[in-house]
PyMOL Python script that loads the backbone (N, CA, C, O; Angstrom):
from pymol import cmd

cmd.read_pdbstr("""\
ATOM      1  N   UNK A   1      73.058  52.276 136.819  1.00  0.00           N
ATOM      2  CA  UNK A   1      72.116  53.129 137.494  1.00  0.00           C
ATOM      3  C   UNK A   1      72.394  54.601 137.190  1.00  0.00           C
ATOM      4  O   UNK A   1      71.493  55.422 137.018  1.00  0.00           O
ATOM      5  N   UNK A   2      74.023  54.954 137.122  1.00  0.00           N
ATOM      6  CA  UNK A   2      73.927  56.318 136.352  1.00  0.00           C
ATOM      7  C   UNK A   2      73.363  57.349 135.473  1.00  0.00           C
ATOM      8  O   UNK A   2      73.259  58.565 135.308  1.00  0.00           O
ATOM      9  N   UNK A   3      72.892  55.578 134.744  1.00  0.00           N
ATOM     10  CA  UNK A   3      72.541  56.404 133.092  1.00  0.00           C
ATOM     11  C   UNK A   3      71.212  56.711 133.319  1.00  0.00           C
ATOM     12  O   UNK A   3      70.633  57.618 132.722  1.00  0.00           O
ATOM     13  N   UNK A   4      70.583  55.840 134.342  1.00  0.00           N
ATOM     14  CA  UNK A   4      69.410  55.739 134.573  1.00  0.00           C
ATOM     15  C   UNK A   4      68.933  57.155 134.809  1.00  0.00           C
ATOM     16  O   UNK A   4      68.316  57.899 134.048  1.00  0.00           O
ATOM     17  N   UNK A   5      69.506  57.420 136.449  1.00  0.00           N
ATOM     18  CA  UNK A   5      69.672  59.036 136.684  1.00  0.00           C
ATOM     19  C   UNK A   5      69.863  60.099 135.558  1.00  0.00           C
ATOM     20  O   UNK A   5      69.274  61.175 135.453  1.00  0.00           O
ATOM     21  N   UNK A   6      70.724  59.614 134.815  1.00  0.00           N
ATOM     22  CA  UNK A   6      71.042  60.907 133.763  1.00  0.00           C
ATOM     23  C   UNK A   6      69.631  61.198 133.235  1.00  0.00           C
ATOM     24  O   UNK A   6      69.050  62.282 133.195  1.00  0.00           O
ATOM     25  N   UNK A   7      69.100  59.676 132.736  1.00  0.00           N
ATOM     26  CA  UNK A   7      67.780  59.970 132.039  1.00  0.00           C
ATOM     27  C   UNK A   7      66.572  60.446 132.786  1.00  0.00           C
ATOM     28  O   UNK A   7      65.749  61.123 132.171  1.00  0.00           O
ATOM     29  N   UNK A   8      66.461  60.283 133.515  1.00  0.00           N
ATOM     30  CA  UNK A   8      65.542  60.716 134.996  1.00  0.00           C
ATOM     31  C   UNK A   8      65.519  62.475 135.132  1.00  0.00           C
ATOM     32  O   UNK A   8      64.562  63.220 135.344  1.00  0.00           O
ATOM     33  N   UNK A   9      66.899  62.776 134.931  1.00  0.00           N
ATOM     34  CA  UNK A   9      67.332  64.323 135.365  1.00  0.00           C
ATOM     35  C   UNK A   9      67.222  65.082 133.556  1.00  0.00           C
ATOM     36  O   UNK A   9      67.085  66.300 133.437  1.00  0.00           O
ATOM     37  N   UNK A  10      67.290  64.334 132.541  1.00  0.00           N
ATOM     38  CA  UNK A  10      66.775  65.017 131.342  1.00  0.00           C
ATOM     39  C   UNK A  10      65.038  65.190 131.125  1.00  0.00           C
ATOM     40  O   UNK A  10      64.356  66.137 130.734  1.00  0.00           O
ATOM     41  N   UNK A  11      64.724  63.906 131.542  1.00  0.00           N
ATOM     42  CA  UNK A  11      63.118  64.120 131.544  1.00  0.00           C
ATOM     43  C   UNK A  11      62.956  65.182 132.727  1.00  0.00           C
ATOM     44  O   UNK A  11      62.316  66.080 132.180  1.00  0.00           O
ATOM     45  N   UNK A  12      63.167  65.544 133.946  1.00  0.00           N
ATOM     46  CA  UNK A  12      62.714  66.263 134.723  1.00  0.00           C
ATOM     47  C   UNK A  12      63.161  67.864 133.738  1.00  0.00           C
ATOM     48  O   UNK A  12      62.361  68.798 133.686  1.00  0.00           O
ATOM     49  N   UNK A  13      64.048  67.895 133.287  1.00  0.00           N
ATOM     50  CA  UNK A  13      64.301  69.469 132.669  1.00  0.00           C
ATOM     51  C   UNK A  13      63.383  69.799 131.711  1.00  0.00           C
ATOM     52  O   UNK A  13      62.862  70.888 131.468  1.00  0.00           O
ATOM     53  N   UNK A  14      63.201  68.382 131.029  1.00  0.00           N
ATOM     54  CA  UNK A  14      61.731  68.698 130.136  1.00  0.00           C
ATOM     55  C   UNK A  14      59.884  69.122 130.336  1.00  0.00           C
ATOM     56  O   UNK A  14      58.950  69.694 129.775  1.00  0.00           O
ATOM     57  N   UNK A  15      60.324  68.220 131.772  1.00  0.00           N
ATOM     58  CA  UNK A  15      59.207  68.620 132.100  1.00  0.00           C
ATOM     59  C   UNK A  15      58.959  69.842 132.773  1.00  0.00           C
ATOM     60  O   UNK A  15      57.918  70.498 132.807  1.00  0.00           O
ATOM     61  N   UNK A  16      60.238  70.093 133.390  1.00  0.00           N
ATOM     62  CA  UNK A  16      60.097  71.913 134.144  1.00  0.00           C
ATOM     63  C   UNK A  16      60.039  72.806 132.577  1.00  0.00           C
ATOM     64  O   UNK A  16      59.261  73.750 132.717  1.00  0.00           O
ATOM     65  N   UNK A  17      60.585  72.770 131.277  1.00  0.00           N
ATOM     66  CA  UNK A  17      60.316  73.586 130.957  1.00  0.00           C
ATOM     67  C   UNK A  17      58.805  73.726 130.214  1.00  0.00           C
ATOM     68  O   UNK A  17      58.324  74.784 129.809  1.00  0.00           O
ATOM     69  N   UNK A  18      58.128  72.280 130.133  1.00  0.00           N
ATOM     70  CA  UNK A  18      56.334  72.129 129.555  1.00  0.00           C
ATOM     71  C   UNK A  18      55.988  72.698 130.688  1.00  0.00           C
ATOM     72  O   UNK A  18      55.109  73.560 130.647  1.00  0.00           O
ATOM     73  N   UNK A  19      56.594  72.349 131.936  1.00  0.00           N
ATOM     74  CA  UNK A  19      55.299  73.206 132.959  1.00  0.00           C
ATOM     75  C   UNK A  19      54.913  75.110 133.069  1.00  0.00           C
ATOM     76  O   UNK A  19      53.881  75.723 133.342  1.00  0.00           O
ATOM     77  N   UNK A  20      56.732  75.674 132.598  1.00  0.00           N
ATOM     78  CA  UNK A  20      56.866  76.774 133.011  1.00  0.00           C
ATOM     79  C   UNK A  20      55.965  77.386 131.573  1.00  0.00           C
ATOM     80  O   UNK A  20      55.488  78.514 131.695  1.00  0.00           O
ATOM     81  N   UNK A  21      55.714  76.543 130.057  1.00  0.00           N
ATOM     82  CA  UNK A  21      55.312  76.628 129.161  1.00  0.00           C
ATOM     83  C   UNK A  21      53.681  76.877 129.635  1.00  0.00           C
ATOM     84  O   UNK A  21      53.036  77.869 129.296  1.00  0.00           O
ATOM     85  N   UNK A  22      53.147  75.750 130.502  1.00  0.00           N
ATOM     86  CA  UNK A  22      51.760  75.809 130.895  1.00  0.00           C
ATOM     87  C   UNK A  22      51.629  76.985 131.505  1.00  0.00           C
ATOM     88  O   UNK A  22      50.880  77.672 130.811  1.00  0.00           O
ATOM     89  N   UNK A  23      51.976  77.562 132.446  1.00  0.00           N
ATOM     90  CA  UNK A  23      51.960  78.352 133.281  1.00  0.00           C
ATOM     91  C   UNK A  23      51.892  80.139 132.882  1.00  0.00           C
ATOM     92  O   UNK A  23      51.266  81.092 133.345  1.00  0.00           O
ATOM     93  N   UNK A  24      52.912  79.953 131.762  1.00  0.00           N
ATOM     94  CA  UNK A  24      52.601  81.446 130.783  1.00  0.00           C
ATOM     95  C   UNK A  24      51.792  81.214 130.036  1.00  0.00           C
ATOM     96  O   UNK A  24      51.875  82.082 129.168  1.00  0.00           O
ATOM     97  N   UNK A  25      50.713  80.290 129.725  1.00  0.00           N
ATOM     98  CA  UNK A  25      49.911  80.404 128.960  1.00  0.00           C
ATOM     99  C   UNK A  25      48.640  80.527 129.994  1.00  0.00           C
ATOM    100  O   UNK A  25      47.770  81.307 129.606  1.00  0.00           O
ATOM    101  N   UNK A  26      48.370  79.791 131.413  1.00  0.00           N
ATOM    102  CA  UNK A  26      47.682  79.993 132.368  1.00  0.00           C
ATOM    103  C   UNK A  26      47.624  81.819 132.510  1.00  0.00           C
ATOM    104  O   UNK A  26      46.546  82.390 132.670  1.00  0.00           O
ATOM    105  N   UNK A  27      48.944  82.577 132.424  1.00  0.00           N
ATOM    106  CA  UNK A  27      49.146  83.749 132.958  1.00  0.00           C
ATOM    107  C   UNK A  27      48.573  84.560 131.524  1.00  0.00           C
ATOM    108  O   UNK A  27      48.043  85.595 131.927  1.00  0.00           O
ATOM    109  N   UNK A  28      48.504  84.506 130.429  1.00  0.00           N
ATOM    110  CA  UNK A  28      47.618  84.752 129.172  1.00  0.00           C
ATOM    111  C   UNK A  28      46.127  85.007 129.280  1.00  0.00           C
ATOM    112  O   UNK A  28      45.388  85.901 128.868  1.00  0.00           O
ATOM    113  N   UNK A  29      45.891  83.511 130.228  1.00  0.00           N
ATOM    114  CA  UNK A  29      44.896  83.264 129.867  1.00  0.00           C
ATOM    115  C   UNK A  29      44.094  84.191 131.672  1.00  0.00           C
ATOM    116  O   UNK A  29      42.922  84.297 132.033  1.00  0.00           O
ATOM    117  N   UNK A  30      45.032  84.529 132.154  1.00  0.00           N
ATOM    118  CA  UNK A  30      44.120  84.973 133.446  1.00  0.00           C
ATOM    119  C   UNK A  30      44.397  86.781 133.076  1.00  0.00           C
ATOM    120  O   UNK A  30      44.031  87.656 133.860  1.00  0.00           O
ATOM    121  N   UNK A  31      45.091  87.071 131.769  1.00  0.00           N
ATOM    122  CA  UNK A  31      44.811  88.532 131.568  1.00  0.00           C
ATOM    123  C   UNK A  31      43.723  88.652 131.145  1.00  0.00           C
ATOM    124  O   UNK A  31      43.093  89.630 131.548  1.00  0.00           O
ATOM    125  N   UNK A  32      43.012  87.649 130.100  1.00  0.00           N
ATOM    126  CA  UNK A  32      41.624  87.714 129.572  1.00  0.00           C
ATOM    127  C   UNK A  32      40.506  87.756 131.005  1.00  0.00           C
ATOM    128  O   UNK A  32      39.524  88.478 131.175  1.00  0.00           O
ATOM    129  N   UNK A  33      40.816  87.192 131.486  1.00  0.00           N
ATOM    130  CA  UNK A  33      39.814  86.904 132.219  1.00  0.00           C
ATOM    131  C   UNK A  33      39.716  88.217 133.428  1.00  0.00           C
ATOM    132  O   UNK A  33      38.690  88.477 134.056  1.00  0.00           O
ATOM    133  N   UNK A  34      40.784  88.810 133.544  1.00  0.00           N
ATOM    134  CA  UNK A  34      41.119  89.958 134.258  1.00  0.00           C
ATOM    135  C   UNK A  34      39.976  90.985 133.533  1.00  0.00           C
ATOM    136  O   UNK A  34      39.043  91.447 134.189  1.00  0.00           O
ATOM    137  N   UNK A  35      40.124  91.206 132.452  1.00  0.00           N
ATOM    138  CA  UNK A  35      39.602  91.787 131.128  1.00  0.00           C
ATOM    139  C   UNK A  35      38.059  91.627 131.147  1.00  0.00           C
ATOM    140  O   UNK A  35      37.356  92.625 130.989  1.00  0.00           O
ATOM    141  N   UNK A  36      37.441  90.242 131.362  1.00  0.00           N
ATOM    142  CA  UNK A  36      36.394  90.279 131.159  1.00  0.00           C
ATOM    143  C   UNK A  36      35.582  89.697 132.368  1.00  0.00           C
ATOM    144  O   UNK A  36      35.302  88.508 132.213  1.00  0.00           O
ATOM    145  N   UNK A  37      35.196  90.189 133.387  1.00  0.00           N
ATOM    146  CA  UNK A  37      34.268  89.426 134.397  1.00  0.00           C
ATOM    147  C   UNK A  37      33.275  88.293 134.416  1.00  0.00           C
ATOM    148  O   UNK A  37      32.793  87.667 135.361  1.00  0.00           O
ATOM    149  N   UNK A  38      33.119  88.211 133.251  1.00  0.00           N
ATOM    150  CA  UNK A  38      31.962  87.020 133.289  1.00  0.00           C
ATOM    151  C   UNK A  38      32.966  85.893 132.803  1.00  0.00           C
ATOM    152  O   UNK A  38      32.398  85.016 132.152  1.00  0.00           O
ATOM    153  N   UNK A  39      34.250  85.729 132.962  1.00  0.00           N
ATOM    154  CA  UNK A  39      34.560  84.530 133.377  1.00  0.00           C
ATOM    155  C   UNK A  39      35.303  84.394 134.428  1.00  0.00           C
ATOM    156  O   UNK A  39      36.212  85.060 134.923  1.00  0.00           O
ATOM    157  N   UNK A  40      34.565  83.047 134.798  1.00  0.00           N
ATOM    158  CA  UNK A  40      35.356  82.895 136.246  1.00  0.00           C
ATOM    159  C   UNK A  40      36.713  82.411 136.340  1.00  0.00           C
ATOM    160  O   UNK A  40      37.124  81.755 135.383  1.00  0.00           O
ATOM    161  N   UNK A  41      37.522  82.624 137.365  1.00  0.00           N
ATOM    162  CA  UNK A  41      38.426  81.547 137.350  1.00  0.00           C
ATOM    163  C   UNK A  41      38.370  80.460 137.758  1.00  0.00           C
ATOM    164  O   UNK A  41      39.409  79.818 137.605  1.00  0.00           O
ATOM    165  N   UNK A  42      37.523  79.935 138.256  1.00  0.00           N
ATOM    166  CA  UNK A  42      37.306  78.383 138.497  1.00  0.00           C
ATOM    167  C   UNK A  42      36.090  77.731 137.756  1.00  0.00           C
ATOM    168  O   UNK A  42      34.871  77.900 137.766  1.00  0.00           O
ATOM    169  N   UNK A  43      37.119  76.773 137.003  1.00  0.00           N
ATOM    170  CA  UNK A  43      35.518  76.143 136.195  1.00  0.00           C
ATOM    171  C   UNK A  43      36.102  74.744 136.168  1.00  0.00           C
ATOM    172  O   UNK A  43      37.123  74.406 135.569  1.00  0.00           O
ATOM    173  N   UNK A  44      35.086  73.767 137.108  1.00  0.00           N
ATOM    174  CA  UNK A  44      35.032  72.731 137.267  1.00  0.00           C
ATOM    175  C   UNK A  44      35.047  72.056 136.094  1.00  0.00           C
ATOM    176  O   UNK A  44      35.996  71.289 135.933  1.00  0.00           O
ATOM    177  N   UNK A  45      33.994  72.171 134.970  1.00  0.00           N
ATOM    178  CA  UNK A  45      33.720  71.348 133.852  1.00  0.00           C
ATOM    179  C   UNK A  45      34.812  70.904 132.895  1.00  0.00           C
ATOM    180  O   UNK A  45      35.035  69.800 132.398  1.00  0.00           O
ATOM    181  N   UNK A  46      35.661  72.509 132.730  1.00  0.00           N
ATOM    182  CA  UNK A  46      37.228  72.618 132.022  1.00  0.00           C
ATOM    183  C   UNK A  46      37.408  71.623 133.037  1.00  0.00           C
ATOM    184  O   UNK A  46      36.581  70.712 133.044  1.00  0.00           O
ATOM    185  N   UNK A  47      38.307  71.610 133.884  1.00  0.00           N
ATOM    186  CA  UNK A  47      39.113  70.813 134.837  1.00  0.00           C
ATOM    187  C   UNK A  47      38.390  69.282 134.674  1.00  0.00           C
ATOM    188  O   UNK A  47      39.135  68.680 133.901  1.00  0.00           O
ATOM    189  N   UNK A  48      37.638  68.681 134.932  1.00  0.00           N
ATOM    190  CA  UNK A  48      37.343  67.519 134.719  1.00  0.00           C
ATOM    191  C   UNK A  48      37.586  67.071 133.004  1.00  0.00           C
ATOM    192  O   UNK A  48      38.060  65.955 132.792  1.00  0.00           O
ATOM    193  N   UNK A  49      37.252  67.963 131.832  1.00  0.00           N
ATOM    194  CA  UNK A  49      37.275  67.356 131.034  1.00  0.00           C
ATOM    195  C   UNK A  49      38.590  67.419 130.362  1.00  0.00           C
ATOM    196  O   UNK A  49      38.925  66.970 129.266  1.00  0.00           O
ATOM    197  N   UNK A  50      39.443  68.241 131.486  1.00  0.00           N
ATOM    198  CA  UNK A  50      41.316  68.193 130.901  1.00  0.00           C
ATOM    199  C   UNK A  50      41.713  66.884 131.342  1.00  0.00           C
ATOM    200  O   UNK A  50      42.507  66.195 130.702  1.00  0.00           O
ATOM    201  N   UNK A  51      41.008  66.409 132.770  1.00  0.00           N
ATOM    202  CA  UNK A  51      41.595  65.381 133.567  1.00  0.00           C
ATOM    203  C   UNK A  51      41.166  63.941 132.808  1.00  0.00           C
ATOM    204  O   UNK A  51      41.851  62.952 132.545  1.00  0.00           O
ATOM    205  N   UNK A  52      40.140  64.154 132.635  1.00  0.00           N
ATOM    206  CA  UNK A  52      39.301  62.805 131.496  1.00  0.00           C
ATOM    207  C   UNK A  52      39.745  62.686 130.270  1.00  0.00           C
ATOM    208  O   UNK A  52      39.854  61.550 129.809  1.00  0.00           O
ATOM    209  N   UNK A  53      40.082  63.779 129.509  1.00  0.00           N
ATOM    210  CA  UNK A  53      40.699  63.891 128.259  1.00  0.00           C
ATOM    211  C   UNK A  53      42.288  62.523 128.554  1.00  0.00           C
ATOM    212  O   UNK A  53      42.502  61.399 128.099  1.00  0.00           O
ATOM    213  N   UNK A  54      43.186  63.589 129.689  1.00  0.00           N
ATOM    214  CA  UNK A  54      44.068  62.522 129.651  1.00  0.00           C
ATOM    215  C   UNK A  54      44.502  61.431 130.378  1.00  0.00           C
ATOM    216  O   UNK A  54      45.647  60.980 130.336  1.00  0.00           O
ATOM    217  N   UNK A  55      43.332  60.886 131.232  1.00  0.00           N
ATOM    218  CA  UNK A  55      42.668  59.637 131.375  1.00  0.00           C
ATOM    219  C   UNK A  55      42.350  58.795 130.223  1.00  0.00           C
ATOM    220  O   UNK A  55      42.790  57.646 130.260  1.00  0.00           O
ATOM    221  N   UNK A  56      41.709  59.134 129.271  1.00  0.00           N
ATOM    222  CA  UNK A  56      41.656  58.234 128.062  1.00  0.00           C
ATOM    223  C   UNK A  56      42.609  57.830 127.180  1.00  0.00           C
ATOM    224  O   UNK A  56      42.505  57.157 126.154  1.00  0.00           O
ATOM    225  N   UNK A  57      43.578  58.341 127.725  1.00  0.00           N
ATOM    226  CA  UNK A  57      45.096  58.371 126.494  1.00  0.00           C
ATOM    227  C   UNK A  57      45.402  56.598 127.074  1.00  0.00           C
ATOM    228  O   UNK A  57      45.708  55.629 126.379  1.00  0.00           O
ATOM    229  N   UNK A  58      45.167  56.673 128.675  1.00  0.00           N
ATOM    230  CA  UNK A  58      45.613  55.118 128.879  1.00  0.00           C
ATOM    231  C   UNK A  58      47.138  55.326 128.954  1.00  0.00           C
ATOM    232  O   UNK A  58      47.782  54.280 129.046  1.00  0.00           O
ATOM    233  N   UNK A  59      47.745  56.322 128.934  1.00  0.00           N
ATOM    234  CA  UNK A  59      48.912  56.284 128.967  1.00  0.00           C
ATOM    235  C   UNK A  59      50.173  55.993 130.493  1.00  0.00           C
ATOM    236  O   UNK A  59      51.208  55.326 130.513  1.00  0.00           O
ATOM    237  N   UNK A  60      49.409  56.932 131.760  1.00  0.00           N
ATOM    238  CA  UNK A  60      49.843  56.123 133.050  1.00  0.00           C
ATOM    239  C   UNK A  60      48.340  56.410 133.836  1.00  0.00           C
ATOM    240  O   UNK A  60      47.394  57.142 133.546  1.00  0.00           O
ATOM    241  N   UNK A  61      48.553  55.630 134.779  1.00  0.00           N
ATOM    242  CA  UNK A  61      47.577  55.302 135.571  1.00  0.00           C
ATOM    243  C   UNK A  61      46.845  56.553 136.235  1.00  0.00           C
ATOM    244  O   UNK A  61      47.142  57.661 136.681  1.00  0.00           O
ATOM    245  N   UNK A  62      45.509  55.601 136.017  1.00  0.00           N
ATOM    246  CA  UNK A  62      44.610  57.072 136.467  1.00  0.00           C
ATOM    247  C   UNK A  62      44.843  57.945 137.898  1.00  0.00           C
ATOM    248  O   UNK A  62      44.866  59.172 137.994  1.00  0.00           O
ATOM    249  N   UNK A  63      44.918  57.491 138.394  1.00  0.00           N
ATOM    250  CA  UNK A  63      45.028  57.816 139.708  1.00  0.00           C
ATOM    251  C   UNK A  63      46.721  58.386 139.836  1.00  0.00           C
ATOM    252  O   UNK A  63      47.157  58.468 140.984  1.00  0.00           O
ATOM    253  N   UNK A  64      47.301  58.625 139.122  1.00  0.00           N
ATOM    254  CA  UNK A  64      48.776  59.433 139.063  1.00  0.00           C
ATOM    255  C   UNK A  64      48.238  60.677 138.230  1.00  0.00           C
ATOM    256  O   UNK A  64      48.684  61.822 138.293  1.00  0.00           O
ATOM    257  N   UNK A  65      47.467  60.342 137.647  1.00  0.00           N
ATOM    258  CA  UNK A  65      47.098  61.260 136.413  1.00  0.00           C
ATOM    259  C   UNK A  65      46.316  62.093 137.308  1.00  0.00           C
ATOM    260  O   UNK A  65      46.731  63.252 137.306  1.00  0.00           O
ATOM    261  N   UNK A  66      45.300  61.887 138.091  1.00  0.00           N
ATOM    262  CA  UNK A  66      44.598  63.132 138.323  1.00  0.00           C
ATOM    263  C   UNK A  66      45.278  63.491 139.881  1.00  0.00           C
ATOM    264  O   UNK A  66      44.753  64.366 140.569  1.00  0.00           O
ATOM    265  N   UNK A  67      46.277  62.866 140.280  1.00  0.00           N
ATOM    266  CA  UNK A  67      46.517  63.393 141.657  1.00  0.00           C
ATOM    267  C   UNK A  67      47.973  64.755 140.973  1.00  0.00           C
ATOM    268  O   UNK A  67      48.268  65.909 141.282  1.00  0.00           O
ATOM    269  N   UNK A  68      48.345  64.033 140.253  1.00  0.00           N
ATOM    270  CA  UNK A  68      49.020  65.212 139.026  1.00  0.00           C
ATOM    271  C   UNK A  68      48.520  66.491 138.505  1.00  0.00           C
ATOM    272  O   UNK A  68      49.118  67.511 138.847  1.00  0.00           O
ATOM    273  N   UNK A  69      47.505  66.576 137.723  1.00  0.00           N
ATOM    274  CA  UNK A  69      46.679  67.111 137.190  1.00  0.00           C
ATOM    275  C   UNK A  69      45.623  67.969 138.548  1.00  0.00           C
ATOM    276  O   UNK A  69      44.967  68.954 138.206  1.00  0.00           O
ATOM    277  N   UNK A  70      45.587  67.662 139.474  1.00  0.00           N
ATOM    278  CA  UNK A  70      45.061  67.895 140.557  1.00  0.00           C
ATOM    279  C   UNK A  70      45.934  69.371 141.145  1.00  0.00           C
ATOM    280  O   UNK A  70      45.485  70.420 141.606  1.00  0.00           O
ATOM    281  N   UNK A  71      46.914  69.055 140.974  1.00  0.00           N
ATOM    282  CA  UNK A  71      47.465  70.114 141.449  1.00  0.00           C
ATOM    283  C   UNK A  71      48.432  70.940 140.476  1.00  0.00           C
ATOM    284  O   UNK A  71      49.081  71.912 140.864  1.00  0.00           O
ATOM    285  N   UNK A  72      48.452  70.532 139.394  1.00  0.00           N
ATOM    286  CA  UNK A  72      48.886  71.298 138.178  1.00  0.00           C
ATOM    287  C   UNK A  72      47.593  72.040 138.149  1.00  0.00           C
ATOM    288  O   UNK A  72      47.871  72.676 137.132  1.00  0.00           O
ATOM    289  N   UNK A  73      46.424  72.455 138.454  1.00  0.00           N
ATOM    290  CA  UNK A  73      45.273  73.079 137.901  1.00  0.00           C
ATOM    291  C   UNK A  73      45.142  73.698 139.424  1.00  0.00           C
ATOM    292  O   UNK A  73      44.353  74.640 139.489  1.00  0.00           O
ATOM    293  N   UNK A  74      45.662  73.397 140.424  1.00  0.00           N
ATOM    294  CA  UNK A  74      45.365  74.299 141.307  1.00  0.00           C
ATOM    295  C   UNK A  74      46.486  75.255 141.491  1.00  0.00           C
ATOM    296  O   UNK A  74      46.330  76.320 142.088  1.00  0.00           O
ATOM    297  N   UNK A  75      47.654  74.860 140.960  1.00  0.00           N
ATOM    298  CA  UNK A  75      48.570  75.816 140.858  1.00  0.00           C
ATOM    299  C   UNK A  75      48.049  77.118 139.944  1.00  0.00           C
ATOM    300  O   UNK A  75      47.784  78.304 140.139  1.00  0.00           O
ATOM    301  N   UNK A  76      48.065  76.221 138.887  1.00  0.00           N
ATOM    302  CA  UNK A  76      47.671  77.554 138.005  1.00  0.00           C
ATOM    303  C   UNK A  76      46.111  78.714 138.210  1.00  0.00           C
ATOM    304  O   UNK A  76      45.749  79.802 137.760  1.00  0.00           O
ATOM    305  N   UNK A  77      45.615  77.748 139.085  1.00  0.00           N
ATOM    306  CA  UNK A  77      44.458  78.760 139.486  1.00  0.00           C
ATOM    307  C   UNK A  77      45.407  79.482 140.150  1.00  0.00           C
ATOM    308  O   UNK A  77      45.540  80.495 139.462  1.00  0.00           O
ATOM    309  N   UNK A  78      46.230  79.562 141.194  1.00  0.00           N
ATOM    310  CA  UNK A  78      47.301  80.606 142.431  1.00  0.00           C
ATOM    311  C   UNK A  78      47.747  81.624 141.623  1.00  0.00           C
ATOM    312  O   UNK A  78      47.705  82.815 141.931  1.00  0.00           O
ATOM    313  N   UNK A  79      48.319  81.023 140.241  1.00  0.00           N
ATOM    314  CA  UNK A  79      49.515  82.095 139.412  1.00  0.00           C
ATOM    315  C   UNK A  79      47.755  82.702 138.985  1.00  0.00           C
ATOM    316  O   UNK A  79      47.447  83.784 139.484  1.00  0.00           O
ATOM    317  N   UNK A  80      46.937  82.149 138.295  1.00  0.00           N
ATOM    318  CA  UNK A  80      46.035  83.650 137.685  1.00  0.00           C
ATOM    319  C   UNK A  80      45.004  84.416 138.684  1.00  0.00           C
ATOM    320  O   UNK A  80      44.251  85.303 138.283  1.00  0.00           O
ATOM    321  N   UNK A  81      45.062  83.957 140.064  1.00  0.00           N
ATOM    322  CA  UNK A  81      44.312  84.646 141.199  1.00  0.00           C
ATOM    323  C   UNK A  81      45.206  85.785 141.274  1.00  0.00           C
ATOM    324  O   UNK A  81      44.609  86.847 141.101  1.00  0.00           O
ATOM    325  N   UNK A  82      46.695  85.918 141.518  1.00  0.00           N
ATOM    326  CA  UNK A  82      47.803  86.756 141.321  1.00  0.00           C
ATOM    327  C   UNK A  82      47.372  88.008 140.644  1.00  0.00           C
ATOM    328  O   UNK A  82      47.127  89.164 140.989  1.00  0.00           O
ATOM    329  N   UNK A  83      47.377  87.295 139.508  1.00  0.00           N
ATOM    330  CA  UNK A  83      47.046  88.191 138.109  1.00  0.00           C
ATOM    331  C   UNK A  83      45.930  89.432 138.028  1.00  0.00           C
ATOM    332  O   UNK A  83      45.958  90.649 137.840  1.00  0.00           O
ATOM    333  N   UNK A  84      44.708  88.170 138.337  1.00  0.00           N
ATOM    334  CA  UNK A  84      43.654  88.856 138.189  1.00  0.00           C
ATOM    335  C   UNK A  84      43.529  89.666 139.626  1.00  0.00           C
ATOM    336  O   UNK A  84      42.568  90.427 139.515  1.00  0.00           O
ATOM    337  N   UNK A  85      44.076  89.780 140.809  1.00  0.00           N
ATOM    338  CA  UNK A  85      43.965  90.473 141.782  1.00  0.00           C
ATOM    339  C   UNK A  85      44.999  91.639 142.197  1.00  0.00           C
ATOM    340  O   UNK A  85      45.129  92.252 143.257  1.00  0.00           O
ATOM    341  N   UNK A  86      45.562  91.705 141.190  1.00  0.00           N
ATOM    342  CA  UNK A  86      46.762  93.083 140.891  1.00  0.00           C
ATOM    343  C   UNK A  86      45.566  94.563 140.531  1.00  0.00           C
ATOM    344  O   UNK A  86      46.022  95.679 140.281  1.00  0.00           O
TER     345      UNK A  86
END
""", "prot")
cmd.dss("prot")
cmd.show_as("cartoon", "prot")
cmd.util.cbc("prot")
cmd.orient("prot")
């Protein structure tokens, strides 16, 4: 069960550093938008077709996937509301 953990606690470091990866690119992407008013920060259509995109991979179950994805996209709306409201 150790090793198990070990492997458990390497995937979690990987995944904190893809998220902190998402997140400066969220913060990129909410200087543009700071920049230009006619885009919003909330756009449903993006968000469904990130969530459907990796829904089709079939890779884990849907319903992990968008309760995941659910709040990976509402986070990053928080970090570029930040941004754009400086």
């Amino acid at each position: 069960m150790d090793i198990l953990r070990y492997q458990i606690n390497d995937v979690d470091e990987k995944l904190l550093s893809l998220l902190k990866q998402r997140f400066d690119l969220s913060k990129s992407i909410a200087e543009i938008k700071k920049n230009d008013k006619s885009i919003v920060l909330h756009d449903p259509v993006r968000e469904k077709e990130i969530i459907n995109n990796l829904k089709s991979k079939k890779i884990i179950d849907d319903v992990i996937i968008e309760q995941i994805w659910r709040e990976i996209l509402y986070l990053s709306k928080c970090v570029q509301k930040d941004i754009i409201n400086k």
